[in-house]
C-alpha positions as CSV (number, residue, x, y, z in Angstrom):
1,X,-33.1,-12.2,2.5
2,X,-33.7,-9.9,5.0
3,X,-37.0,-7.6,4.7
4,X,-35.9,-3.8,4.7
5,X,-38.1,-0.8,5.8
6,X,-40.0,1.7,4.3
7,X,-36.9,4.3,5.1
8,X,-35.1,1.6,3.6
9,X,-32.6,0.5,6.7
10,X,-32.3,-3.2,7.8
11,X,-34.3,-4.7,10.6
12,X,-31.2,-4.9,12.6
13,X,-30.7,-1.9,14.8
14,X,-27.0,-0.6,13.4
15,X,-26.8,2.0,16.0
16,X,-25.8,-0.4,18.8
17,X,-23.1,-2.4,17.3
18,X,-19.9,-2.2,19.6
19,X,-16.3,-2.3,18.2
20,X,-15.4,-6.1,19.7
21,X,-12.3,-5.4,21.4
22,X,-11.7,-3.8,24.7
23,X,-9.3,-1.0,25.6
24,X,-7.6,-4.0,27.4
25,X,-7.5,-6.2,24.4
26,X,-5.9,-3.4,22.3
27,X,-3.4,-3.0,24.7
28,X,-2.1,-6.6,25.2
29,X,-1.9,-6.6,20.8
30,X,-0.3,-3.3,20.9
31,X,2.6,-4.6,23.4
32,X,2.4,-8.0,21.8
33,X,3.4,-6.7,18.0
34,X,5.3,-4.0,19.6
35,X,8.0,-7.2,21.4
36,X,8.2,-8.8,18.2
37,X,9.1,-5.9,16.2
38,X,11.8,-5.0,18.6
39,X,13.1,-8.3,19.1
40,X,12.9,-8.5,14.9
41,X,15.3,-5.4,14.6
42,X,17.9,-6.2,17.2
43,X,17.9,-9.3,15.8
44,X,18.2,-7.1,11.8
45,X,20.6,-4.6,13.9
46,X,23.1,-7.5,15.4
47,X,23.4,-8.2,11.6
48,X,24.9,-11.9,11.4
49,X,26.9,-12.6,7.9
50,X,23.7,-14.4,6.7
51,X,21.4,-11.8,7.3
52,X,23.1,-9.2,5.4
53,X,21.8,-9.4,2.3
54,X,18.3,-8.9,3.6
55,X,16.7,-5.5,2.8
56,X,14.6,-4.2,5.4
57,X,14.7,-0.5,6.9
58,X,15.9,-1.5,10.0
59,X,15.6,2.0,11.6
60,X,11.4,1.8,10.4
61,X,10.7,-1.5,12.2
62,X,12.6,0.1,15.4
63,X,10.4,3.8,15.0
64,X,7.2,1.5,14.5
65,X,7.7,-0.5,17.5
66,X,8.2,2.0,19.5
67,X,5.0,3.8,18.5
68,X,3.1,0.7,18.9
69,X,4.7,0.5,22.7
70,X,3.6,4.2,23.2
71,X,-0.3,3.0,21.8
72,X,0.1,0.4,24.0
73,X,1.3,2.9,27.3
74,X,-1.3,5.3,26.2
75,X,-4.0,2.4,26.4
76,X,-2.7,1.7,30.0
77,X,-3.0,5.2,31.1
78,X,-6.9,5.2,29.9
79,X,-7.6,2.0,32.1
80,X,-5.8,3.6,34.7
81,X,-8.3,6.9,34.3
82,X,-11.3,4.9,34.3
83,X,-10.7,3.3,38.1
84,X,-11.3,7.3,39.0
């Protein structure tokens, strides 16, 4: 068990812990879920006979996607600002 302070904070300093992924990380998972949510709707939109009955707002899984593709171009614009 760790020992804590007199003011009652652990030994560990908290102040320095970093979030673990990088801007370039968070891009490559942003364009990553936003491909497979695309592909998933045109897939839901070209509607074969067996996939009607399923229930999924197709239109929300398209308006998702593409805000997880404008994350992901927004994240590609701040890499490009930090090279200046």
């Amino acid at each position: 068990m760790p020992r804590q302070s007199n003011s009652g904070t652990v030994p560990w300093k908290a102040k320095n812990v970093r979030f673990p992924l990088s801007i370039s990380d968070l891009g490559l998972w942003l364009a990553v879920t936003a491909i497979v949510l695309l592909v998933t709707s045109e897939l839901l939109l070209s509607s074969f006979p067996y996939l009607a009955d399923i229930v999924i707002d197709k239109k929300r899984i398209r308006l998702v996607a593409l805000a997880l593709g404008t994350g992901f171009l927004a994240t590609v614009v701040m890499r490009v600002f930090q090279l200046f």
